[in-house]
N, C-alpha and C positions, 0 to 999 in steps of 0.2 A: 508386523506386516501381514497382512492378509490379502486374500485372490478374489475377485467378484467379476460376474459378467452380466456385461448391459442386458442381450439380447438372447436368453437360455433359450428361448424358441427355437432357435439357429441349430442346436441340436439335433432334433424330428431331421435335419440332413440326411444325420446318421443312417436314418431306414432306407431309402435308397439307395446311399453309397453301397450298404452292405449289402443289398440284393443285386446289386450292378457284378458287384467282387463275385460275389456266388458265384451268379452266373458266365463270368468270364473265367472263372477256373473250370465250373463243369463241360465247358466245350473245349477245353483241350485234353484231346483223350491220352497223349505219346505228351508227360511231361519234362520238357528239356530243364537246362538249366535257366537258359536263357527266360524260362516263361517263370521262372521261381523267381526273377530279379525283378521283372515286369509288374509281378502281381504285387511285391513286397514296394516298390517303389511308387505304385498307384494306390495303393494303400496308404501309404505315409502323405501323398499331395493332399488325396481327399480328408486324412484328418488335418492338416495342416489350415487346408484351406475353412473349414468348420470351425475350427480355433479362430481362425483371423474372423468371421461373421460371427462371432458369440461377442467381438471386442472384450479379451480380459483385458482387465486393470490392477493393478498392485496397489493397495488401500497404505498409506502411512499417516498416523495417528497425527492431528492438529497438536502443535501445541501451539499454551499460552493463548489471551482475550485481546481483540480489539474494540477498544470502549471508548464513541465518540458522546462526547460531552458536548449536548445544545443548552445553552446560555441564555433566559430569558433575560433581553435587555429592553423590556418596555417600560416605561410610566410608570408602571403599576408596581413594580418591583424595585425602583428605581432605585431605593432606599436602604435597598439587601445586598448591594453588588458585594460590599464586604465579606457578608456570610457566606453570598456562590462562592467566591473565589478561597475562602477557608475549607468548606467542604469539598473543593477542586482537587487543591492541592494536598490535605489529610485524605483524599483519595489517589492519589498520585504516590505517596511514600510510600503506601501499602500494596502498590502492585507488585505482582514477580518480576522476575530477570526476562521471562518469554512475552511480559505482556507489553501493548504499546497505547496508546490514546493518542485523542484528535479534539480541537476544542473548535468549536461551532457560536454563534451567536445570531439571534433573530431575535428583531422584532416585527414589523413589518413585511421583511423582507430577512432571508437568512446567509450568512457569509462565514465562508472558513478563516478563522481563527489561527491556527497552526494546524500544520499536517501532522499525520502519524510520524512519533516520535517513542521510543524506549526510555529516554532520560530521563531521572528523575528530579527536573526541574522546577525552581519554584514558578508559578503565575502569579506575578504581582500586579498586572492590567491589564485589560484589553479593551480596542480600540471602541471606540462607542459606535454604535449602530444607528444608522440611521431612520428616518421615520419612526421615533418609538411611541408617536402616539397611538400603535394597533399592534395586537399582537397575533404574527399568522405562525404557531406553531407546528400547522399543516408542513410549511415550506422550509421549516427548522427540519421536522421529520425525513419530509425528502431526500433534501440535500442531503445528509446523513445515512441514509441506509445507499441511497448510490457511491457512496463516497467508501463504502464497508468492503472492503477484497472480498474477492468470489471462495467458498469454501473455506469460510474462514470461520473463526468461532466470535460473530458481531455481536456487540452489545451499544444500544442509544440508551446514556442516561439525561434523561430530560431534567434541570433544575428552571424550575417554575411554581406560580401561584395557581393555576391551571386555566389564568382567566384569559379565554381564548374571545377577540374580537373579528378576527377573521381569518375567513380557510375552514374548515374541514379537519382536524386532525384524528378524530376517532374512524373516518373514513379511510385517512392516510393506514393510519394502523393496523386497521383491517387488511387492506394490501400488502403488509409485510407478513401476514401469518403463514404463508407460503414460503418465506424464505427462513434461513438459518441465523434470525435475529431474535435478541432477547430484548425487553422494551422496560428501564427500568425510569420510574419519578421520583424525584426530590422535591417534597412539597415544602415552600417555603411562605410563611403568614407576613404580610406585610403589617408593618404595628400601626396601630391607631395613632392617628394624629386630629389636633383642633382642627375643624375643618367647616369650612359655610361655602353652600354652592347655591348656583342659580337653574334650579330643576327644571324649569321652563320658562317662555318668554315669548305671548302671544299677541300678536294685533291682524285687524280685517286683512283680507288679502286685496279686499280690493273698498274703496271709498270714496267719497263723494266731496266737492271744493265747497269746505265752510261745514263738514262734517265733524262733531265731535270724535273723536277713533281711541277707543279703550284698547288700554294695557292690562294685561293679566302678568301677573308675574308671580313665581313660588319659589320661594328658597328654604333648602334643606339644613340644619344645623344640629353637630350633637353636641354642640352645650351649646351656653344661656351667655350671649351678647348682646353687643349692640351695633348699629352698620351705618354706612351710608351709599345710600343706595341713589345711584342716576342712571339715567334716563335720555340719551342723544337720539336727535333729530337729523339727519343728515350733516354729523357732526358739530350740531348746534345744540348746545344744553339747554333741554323745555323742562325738565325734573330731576331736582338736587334734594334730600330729604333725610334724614337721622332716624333711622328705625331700630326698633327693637327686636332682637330675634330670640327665640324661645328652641328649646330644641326642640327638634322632629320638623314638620313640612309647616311652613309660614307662607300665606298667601297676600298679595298687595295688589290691589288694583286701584288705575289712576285712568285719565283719560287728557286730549289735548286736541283743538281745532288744528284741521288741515287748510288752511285757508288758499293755498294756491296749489293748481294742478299737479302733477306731473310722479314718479315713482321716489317713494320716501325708502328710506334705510334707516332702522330705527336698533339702538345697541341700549343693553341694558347691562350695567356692572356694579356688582354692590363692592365693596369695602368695608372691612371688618374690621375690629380691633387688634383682634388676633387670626390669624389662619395659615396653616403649614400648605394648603394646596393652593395656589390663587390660579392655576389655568381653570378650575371650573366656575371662578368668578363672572365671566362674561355670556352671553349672550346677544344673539341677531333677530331682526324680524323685519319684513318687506311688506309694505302697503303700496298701489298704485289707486294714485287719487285722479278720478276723469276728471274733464271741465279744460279750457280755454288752453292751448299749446302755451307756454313759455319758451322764450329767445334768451339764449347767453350771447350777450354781447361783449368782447373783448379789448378795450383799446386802454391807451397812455395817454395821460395830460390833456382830459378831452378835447382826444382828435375825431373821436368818433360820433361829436354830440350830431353834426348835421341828420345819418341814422338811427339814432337812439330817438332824436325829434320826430321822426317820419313814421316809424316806425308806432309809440306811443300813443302821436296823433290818429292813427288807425285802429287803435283799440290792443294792440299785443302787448301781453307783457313781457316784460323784457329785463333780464338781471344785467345789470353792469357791473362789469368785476376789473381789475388790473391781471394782470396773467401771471404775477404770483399767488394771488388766491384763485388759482383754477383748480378745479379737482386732481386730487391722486387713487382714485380708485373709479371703476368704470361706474356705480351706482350714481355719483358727482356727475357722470354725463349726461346718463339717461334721464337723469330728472328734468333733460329739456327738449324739444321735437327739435332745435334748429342752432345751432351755432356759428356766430358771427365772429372773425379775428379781422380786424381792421390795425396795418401796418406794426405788426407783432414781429421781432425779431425772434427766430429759432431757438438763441443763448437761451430766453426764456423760461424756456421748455424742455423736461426731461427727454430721454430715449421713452421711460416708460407711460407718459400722459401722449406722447404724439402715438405710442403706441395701442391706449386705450381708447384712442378719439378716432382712430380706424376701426376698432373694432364695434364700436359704438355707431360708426355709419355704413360698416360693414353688414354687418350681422343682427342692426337692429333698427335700423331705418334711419338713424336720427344725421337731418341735413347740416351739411357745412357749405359755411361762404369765406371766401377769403378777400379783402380788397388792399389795393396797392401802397404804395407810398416806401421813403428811403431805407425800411428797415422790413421787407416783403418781400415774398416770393425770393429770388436768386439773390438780392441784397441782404435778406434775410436768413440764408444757411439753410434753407431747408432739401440743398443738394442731396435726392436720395435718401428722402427722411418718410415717414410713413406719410406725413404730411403732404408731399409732394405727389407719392401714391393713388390718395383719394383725388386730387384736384385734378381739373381738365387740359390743365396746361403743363406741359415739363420748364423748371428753371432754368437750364441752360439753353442757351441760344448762339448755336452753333453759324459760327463764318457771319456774324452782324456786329460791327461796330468794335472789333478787337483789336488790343491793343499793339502794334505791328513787333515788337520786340518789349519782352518781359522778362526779368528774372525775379524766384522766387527763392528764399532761402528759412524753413523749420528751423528752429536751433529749439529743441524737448529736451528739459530734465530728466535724465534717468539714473538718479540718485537712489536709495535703498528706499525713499520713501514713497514713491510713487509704486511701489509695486503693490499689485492688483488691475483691478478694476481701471485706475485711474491712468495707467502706462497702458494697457493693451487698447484702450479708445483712444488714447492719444497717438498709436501707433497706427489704429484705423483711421483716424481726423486725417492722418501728414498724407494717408495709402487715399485716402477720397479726394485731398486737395490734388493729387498728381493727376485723378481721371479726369479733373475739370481743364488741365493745362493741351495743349496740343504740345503734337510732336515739334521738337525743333524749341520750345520754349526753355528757358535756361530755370534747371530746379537745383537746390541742394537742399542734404538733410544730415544735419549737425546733432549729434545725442553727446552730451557731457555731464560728469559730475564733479569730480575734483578739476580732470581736465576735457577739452574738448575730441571730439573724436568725426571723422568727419565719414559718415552712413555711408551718404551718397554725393560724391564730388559735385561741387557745382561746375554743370554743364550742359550745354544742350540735350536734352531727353531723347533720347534713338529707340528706344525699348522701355513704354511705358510699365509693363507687367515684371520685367525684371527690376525695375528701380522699384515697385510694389511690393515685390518678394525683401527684396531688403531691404526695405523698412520696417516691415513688420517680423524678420529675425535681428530685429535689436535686444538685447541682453540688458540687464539694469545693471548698474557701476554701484560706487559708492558714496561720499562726498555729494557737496552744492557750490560751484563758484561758477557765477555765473560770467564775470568779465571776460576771461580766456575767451571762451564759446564766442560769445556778441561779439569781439575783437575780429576772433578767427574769418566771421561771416560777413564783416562790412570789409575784411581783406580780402572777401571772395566775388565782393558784388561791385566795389568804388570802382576799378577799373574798368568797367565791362561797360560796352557802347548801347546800353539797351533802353527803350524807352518809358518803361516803367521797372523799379529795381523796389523790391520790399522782403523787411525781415518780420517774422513773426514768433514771438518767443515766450515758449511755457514753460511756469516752472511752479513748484508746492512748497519752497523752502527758503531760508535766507541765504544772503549771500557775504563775501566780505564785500569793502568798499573798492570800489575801483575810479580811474578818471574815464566815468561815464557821457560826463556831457561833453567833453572836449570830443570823445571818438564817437557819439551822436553825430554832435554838429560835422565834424568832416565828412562823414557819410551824408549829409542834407546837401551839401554844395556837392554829393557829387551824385545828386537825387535819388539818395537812397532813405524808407520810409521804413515806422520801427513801431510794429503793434504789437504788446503783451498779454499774456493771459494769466491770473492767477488763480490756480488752485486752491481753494480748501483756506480755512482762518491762521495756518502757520506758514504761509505765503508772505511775502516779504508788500506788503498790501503798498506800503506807499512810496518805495523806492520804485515796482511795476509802474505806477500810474504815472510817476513821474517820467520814468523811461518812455513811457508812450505821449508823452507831453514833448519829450524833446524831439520826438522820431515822428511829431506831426501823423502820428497813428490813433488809434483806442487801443483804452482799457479797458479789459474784461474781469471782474469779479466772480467766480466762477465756485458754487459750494455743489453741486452736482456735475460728479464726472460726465454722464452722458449727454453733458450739452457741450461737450468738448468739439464733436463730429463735427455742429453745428457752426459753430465760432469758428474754425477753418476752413469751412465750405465758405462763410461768408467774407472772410479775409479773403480767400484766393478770389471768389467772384469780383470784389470792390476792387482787387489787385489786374484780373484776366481783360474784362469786357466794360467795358460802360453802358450798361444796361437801361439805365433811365435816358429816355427816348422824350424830348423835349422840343419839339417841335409843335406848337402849337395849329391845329386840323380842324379839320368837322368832321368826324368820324365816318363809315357808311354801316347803315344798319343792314341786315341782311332780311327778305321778307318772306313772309310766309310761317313764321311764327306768330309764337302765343303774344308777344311780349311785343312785335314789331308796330301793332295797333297803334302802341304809345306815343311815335313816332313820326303821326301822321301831319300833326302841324309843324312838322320840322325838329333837326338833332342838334342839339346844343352845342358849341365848339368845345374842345379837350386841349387841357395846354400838354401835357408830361403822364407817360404810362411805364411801368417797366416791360423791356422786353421779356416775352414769354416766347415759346411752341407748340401751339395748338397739338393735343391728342389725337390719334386717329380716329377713335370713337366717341369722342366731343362734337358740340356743337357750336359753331363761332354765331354767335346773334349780334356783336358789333365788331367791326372790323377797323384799324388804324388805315392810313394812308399807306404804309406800306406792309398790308392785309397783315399785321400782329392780332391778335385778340385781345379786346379791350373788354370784352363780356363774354362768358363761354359756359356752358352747363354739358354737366354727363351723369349718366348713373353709374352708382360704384355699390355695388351690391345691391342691397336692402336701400339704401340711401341716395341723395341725392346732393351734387357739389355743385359749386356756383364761382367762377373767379373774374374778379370784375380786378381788372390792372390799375387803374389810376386812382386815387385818393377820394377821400367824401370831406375832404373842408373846401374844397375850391382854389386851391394854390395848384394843382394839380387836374381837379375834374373841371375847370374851367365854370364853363354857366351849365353844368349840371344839377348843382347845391338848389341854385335860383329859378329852376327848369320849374314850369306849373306843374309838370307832371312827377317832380321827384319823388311826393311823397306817394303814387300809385306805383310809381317803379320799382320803390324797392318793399314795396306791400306786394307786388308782386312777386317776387326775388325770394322772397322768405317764403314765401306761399308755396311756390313750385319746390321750394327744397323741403317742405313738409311730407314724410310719410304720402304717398299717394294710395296707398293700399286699404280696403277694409280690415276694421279689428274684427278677427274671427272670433268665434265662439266654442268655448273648447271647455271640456271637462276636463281636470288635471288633480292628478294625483301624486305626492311626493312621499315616500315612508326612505330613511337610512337605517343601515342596517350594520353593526360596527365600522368596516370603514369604505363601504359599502351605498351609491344611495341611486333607487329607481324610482322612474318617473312613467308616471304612464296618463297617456294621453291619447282622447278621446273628442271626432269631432260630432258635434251637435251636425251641422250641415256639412253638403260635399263630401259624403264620407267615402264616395268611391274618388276622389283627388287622395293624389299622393303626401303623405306630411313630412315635412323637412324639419329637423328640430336640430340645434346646433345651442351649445351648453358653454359658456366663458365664466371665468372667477373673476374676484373683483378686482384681478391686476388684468383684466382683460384679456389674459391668456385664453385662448382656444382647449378645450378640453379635446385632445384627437381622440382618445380611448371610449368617447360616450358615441356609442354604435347601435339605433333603433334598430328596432325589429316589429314586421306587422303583425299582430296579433289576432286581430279581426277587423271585419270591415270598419273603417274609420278610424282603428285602437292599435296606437304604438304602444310598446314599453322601449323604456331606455335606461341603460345602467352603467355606471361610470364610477374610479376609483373616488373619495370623497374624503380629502380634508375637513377639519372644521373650517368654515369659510363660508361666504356667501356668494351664492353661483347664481347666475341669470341665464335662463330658458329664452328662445326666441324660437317660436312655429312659424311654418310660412306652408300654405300651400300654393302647389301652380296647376294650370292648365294651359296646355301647349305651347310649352315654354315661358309664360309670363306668370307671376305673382299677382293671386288674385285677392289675396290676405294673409295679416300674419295678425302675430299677437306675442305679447314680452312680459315676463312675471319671473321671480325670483323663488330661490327658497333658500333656507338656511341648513347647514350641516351642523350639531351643536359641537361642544366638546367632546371628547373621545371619553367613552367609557373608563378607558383606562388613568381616569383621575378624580374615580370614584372610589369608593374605599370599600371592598366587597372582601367576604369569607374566602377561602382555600376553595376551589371547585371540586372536595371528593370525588364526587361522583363521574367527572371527567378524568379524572385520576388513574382512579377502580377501573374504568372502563379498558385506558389503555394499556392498563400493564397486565391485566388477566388476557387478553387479547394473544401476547405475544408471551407468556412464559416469564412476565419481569412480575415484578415486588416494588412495592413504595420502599425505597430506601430511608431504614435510619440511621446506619452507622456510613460514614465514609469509607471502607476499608470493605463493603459489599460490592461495591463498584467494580472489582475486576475479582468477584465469589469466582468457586468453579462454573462449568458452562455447567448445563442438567443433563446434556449426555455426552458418551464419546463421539469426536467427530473424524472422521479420517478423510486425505486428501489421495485424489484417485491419479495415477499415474499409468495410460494406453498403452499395450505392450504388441497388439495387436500387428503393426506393419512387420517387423522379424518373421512371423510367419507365412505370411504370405510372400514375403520373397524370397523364402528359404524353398516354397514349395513352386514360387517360377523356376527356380534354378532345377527344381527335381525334373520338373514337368520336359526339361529341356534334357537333361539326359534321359526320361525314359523314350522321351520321342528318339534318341541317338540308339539307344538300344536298339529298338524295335527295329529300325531303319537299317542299322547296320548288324548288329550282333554283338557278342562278346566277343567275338575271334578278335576286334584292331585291340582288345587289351591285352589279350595271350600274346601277340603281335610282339606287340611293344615291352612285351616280357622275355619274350626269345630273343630280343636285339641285344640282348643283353646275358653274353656268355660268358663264363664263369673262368677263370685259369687253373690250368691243368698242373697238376706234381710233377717234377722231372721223370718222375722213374717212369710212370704211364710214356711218357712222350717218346724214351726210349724203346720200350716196347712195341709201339707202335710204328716204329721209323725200323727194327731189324726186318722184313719181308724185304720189303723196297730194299736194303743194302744188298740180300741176295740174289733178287732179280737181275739185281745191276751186275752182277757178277755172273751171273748163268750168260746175259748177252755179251759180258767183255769175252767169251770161251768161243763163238759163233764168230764165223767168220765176217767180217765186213763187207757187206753186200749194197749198195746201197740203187732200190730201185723206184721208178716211179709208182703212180698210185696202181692205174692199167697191171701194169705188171706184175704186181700184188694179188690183182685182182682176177690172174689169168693162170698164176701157178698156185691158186690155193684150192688145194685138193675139196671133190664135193663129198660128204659125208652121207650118207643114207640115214643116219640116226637123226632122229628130233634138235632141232637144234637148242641150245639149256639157254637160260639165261646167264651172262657171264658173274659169276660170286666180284662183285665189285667193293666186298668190305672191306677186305687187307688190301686193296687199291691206293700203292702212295697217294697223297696226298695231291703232287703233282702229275700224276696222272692222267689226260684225258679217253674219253671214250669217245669209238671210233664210230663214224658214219654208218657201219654196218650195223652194230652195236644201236643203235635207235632207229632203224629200219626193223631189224626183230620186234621190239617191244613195241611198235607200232600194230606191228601184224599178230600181235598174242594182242593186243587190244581189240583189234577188229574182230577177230575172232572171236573173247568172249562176250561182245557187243552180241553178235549175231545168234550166239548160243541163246542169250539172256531173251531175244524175241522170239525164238524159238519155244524156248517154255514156255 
């Protein structure tokens, strides 16, 4: 144990104190005692109080190492975990009894492992890390030395290749050289493996309709194979080929006509005979081809041929697809200005295409139309789908044409296999279908597996948000039988007096047999309706369809859970409201638009529209009889929506099909949902940087307008973290975390407040470094461990060496003094104030007991006084008369010897009248001199 003080300056006190002391002793000239106690007591505060400003502390020796162990777990090592965790733990058997360890893991991102821990336990695995395509050894470092106790003797052993993709780690380490950390590495080689990569994969950024557009392609190989190598087109195979590969860098170039407009996505992946790495097989590249707008058109069982006719005959072109080959990535969108869905039901359509088809006309201009018919709008489920979002009108149609008494009854599978994904939408579908019901509407919600259990009672709704809550804390069960359940719910609906009653039933599994159609059919006489839904290909496919065959419902076939939402949005609507509005009108245009011109020789009659609600910030350009919107346009970002309610075969649009003017109407329609914005002109720059990619961007014109640049992947997610910044006049840069993936750019600038142009291009992020096959990074190695006092480790059993010096932990001793020297401070203030006399005081109250024999001596006078006055005769007079026969004496009067004075004895009145007057007298004496 040793003594150390913070602040020895604090000392230099001392010369003052002790000139203060001086000089308070040399001005008291007559020293008492009292000044000897004063000076010795002020003495002692002032050092007391110097000791507590110097703060000692009492040093005790550390023992024992805290040694956290970072885990590289990227790619690139993927292959060693084995070997880290043998050298973990042959580092772990060899620590002492004081030492403790902490295991860490990064790749991307860094996570504790297990805390500090003494035991010498084995590590047989840890949990895998995620993103381990990048490895930020920076954030491994961090976490670890904050994680290191204060005054401790820290050690960070790094087990890694050194090959650092992102972060800063030699910087990190630098940071630590200040603290009482040791930095040691374990450099581990990844082994060679066969390996063919696609080193790059270039085509134009930008091309021209009926251009030929060259491919460059290089592939790296260390040995001597053979491959095949393709070549996709917007997921269409243009180049399939058998090459040869040689080792070292192989270069291929091919080329291929773009023959119609719009932005291509072009993937390039070879296939080898042999190869231990296949993520660096692949490659991305974006071309955007100018020339004539294309139209996606969307419809079933050509309903939509009367627009795809009118359309044509105007010169667009126009892709027809079925809406199961619609795109699943945002590039499938952009490659067209305008997209058309004519009476498309929701089921459809994932969560994730409605949700790349907003961001697609959000964020990048491209128009949507929607037109009507029995599988549309509110018939169609798109209650609160992103769908509904972009369009001008909301689905639901509040207080028109409802059905005056309904009940509704879910009966969901919540058997062990629906858990995920496919039970928590399903629990959102039953929680959306409640918000379309009104209060007072009869709901119930049935979850079973073996047996049935009933959520939410069938009964009238009081508290929409609390029947919500419980549904969605439903739990998953075990077992599938589905008859109990369906039993339970037609015994909760057949009696009830209401005027539409319907069960709706999801399930992913088989069931046993039950007698299904007998307890159907009773529930039909007592008009209750029975639609199914099934899950995924181990769904009981044809016993559902049948049940919905007897219960006068649909079947839903159903292999994407997120169109589950949709398919109960659209049950409860076909169950709530009757939506299709069937009164055959003549519409009223509204005038003063672009479009009203059309109209001038008169508007065609309309048989059947569905009802919608016009948006507030929509526009109505045709209006029903009772003012619904039959045509309505709004902007929705970048984009432009268009919703036209009743059908284009003419069972519905009446004499619109046969209208002269149809096919300028919806030439027109398409038109307006076109981009209205100029395509700017912008210099653009893309470099990535491990996992890292910035963009910087530069406008040719308007460089003092503001630039808006907004970054999505190609699952149309929003990139929130890419955050520009101006740079110079007209020049952003922008940086954002970077997958491999392909991300789309969209610029726009404004001028007070309107969009005066944008422009939309792509780039690609390749594969991550880290499934490349590179050397040990020495030299980042060397760097970190001379930094901080550590060593490349090669034996296990260094891990917890001695630290390089002694480290002692300090313990404040300082508070004891300073209130040992208030308390002084407070009796020398008592001294001085009062003195020493109240302690003599309190000394003398306390008298001692006397020996017998003393006492006796003391008490013989007194006996013979008493006896000299029993010999006198008894006189007995008052005081006067005392005072009147006592002789006057001429002599001085003495003081009377009052020592042999019994005890009880008092002295007499005259007796302190004398000693008053020898007082006075030497009083007057003493002035006198």
């Amino acid at each position: 144990m040793q003594l150390q003080i913070e602040h020895p300056l604090m000392l230099l006190f001392l010369i003052p104190v002790i000139i203060s002391l001086v000089l308070f002793w040399r001005k008291k000239k007559q020293k008492r005692s009292k000044d000897y106690v004063i000076f010795s007591l002020r003495s002692l505060i002032y050092f007391l109080i110097i000791l507590g400003l110097v703060i000692p502390s009492l040093l005790y020796p550390v023992k024992g190492v805290h040694t956290v162990f970072v885990l590289d777990q990227s790619e690139s090592v993927k292959r060693l975990e084995g070997e880290m965790l043998d050298f973990l733990n042959r580092s772990i058997e060899a620590k002492g009894d004081e030492d403790s360890y902490a295991i860490i893991t990064v790749a991307d991102k860094a996570r504790l492992e297990r805390s500090f821990t003494g035991e010498k336990a084995e590590v047989s695995t840890v949990s895998v890390n995620e993103e381990t395509n990048f490895t930020n050894l920076e954030d491994g470092i961090k976490l670890a030395s904050s994680y290191l106790p204060k005054d401790s003797k820290g050690r960070i052993v790094l087990l890694t290749d050194g090959v650092e993709t992102n972060g800063d780690s030699l910087r990190q380490a630098q940071l630590l050289s200040s603290k009482n950390i040791e930095f040691d590495v374990r450099a581990f080689q990844p082994p060679n493996v066969l390996d063919v990569s696609i080193q790059s994969f270039t085509t134009p950024q930008n091309g021209f309709e009926g251009e030929a557009v060259p491919f460059q392609v290089s592939v790296d190989s260390n040995f001597d194979t053979t491959a095949t190598l393709q070549i996709s087109q917007n997921n269409e195979m243009v180049i399939q080929e058998e090459i040869v590969v040689a080792k070292g860098m192989n270069y291929y170039s091919y080329q291929t006509p773009l023959k119609e407009p719009g932005l291509y996505s072009f993937k390039a992946e070879i296939i080898p005979i042999e190869d231990k790495i296949v993520e660096n097989n692949l490659s991305h590249s974006i071309t955007t081809v100018n020339g004539q707008p294309k139209v996606l058109l969307v419809d079933q069982g050509g309903q939509g041929e009367n627009v795809f006719q009118a359309l044509t005959s105007s010169g667009w072109r126009v892709d027809r697809i079925q809406p199961e080959l619609l795109p699943t990535n945002l590039a499938g969108f952009l490659a067209y200005e305008s997209i058309l869905f004519h009476n498309i039901s929701g089921h459809h359509l994932s969560e994730t295409q409605m949700n790349l088809m907003e961001t697609a006309v959000r964020d990048f201009g491209v128009g949507f139309i929607m037109t009507g018919g029995d599988e549309s709008y509110g018939l169609g489920g798109y209650f609160q789908t992103p769908i509904e979002k972009i369009l001008p009108v909301d689905m639901d149609v509040k207080g028109k044409k409802e059905i005056p008494s309904l009940g509704l009854v879910i009966v969901l599978d919540r058997s062990g296999s629906m858990m995920g994904e496919k039970f928590e939408l399903a629990k959102e579908a039953a929680a959306r279908s409640v918000e379309l019901l009104r209060e007072d509407d009869t709901f119930g919600f049935i979850a079973f597996d073996t047996e049935p259990w009933s959520v939410v009672e069938t009964a009238p709704i009081t508290d929409k948000n609390d029947v919500i809550e419980t549904i969605r804390s439903t739990a998953l069960g075990g077992g599938t039988d589905i008859y109990p359940s369906l039993s339970l719910a037609y015994e909760q609906l057949n009696n009830l007096d209401l005027k539409r009653k319907h069960i709706i039933l999801l399930t992913d599994g088989q069931s046993p047999d039950g007698a299904y159609e007998e307890l159907i059919g009773e529930g039909l006489e007592n008009n209750v309706t029975l639609s199914t839904v099934a899950i995924g290909g181990d769904a009981d496919l044809s016993l559902l369809e049948e049940l919905a065959g007897y219960g006068s419902g649909r079947f839903y076939e159903v292999y994407e859970a997120s169109s589950v939402p949709s398919i109960l949005s659209r049950e409860t609507a076909l169950t709530t409201k009757t939506y299709i509005e069937d009164n055959p009108h003549v519409p009223f245009v509204t005038s003063g638009y672009d479009w009203s011109n059309r109209f001038s020789g008169g508007t065609p009659p309309i048989n059947s529209y569905i009802a919608t609600t016009l948006k507030t910030r929509a526009e109505q350009i045709i209006s029903s009889e009772k003012e619904d919107p039959i045509l309505a346009r709004m902007n929705y970002g970048l984009g432009r929506t268009v919703a036209w309610t009743s059908d284009v075969t003419g069972a519905w649009s009446g004499g619109f099909p046969i209208w002269s003017e149809w096919t300028g109407f919806w030439n027109d329609i398409v038109t307006w949902s076109l981009p209205s914005y100029e395509k700017g002109n912008y210099d653009i720059q893309t470099s990535v940087d491990g996992g890292k990619a910035t963009v910087k961007v530069e406008a040719a014109e308007n460089k003092l307008l503001p630039l808006t640049i907004s970054v999505s992947n190609n699952k149309g997610e929003i990139i929130e973290k890419a955050k520009s910044k101006l740079i110079g006049p007209g020049q952003y840069e922008l940086e954002f975390p970077a997958l491999p993936e392909i991300y789309f750019l969209n610029i726009s600038q404004e001028e007070q407040g309107e969009t005066v142009n944008t422009y939309s291009t792509g780039m690609v992020v390749p594969y991550s470094t880290e499934f490349e096959q590179k050397p040990v990074n020495q030299e980042l190695i060397g760097n970190l461990t001379s930094i901080n006092k550590g060593k490349i480790l090669e034996k296990p059993t260094e891990a917890f060496r001695p630290w390089h010096k002694n480290l002692y932990q300090s313990q404040s001793v300082w508070s004891p003094f300073i209130i040992l020297a208030f308390f002084l401070l407070l009796l020398e203030i008592f001294i001085r104030r009062f003195g020493l006399s109240p302690f003599f005081y309190l000394k003398s109250k306390v008298i001692p007991k006397k020996k017998p024999a003393e006492r006796k001596e003391k008490k013989l006078p007194s006996i013979k006084v008493k006896e000299q006055k029993k010999a006198k005769p008894k006189t007995i007079l008052n005081k006067q008369e005392v005072r009147k026969e006592k002789p006057v004496s001429s002599e001085p009067t003495k003081k009377p010897n009052t020592e042999n004075r019994p005890a009880t004895e008092k002295s007499s009145p005259t007796d302190k009248e004398d000693r008053m007057s020898q007082l006075l007298k030497a009083k007057n004496r003493k002035r006198k001199g």
